[in-house]
N, C-alpha and C positions, 0 to 999 in steps of 0.2 A: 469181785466182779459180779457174782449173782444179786450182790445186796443193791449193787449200782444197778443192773438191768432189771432188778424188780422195782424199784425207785423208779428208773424211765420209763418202763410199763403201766406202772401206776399212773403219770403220769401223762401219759400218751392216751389209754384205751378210753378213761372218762372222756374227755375231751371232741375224744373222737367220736364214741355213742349218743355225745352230748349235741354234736353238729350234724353226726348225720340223722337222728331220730326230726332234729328238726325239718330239716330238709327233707326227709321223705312224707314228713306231712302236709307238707306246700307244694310239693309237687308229683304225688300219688305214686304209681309204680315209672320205680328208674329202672334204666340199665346201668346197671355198676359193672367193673374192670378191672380183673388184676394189673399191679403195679409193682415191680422190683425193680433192684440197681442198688447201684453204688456209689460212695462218695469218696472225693479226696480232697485231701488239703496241701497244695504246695506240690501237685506231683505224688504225695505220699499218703496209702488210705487210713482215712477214719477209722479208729479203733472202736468207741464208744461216740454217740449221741441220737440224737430225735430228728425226724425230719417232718415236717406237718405241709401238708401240701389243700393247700384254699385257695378256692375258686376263687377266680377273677372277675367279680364285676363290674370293673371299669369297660372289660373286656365282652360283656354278657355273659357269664359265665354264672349260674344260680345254681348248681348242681352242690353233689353235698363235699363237706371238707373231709380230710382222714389223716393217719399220724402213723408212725411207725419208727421202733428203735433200729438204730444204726448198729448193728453187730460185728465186728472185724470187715467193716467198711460194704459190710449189703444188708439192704431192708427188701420187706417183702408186706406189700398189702393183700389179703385174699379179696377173691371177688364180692365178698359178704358185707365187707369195708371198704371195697373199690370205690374207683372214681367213676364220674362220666370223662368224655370227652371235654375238648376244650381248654380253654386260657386259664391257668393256674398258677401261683404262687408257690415255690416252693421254699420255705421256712426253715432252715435247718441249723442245729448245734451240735457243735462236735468237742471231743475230749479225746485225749491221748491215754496212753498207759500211767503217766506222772500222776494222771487223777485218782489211781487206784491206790490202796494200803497195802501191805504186804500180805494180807489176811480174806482181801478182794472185796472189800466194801470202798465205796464212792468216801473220798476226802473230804473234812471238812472244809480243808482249805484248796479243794480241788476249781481251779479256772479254765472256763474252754478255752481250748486253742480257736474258736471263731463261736458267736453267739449271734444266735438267727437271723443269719446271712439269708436274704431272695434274693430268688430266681426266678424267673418270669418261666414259663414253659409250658406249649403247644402240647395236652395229651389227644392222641388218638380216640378213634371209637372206638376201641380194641383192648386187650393185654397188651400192657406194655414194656420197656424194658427199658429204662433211663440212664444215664452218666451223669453224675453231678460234680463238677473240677471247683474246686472254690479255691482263688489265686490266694496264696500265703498274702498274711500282712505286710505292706511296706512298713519298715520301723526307722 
């Protein structure tokens, strides 16, 4: 399990330093916003995945993007990583315990149970505190 969430970390934190660094260059000093919640799949929470939440510009939304791993079905952005306000995307992949090895490293032949799934969603100007329900696949 730690080898899997430093694998998701690795791969969440650049991406996210990588968008927002941008972003605060184009648009000088933000207000950023903590952001937590939780996710589920099917009624039942997320054990492992990423959720990456991007601004919406179809919407105006220019503000910066950020990312955050899924832990026993809650993520947590600090304000340092926050969001702004407004129309965002939210991105997210999720994995079950099936993904794991007996030894708590991520499978090689590990498949998400959903692979990033959006969501459209209104953040406040504020800290916020989100729900994310993603309906099981019809099969």
């Amino acid at each position: 399990m730690k080898r899997m969430l430093n694998i998701l970390r690795l791969l969440a934190i650049p991406l996210s330093l990588l968008t927002s660094v941008g972003c605060l260059q184009k648009t000088g000093d933000l207000v950023r916003f903590p952001i937590d919640g939780t996710v589920t799949f099917g009624g039942q929470p997320v054990r492992y995945g990423t959720i990456m939440l991007k601004p919406d510009p179809e919407k105006g939304n220019k503000g910066p993007a950020s990312s955050a791993i899924i832990e026993n079905a809650k993520f947590s952005i600090p304000t340092s990583r926050g969001v702004v306000g407004g129309s965002y995307i939210a991105q997210i992949t999720g994995y079950d315990d099936s993904a794991m090895t007996p030894d708590n490293h991520l499978s090689e032949q590990a498949k998400p149970l959903f692979s990033n799934h959006e969501i459209s969603v209104e953040l406040p100007d504020g800290k916020s505190t989100q729900v994310f329900n993603i309906p099981s696949l019809k099969r």
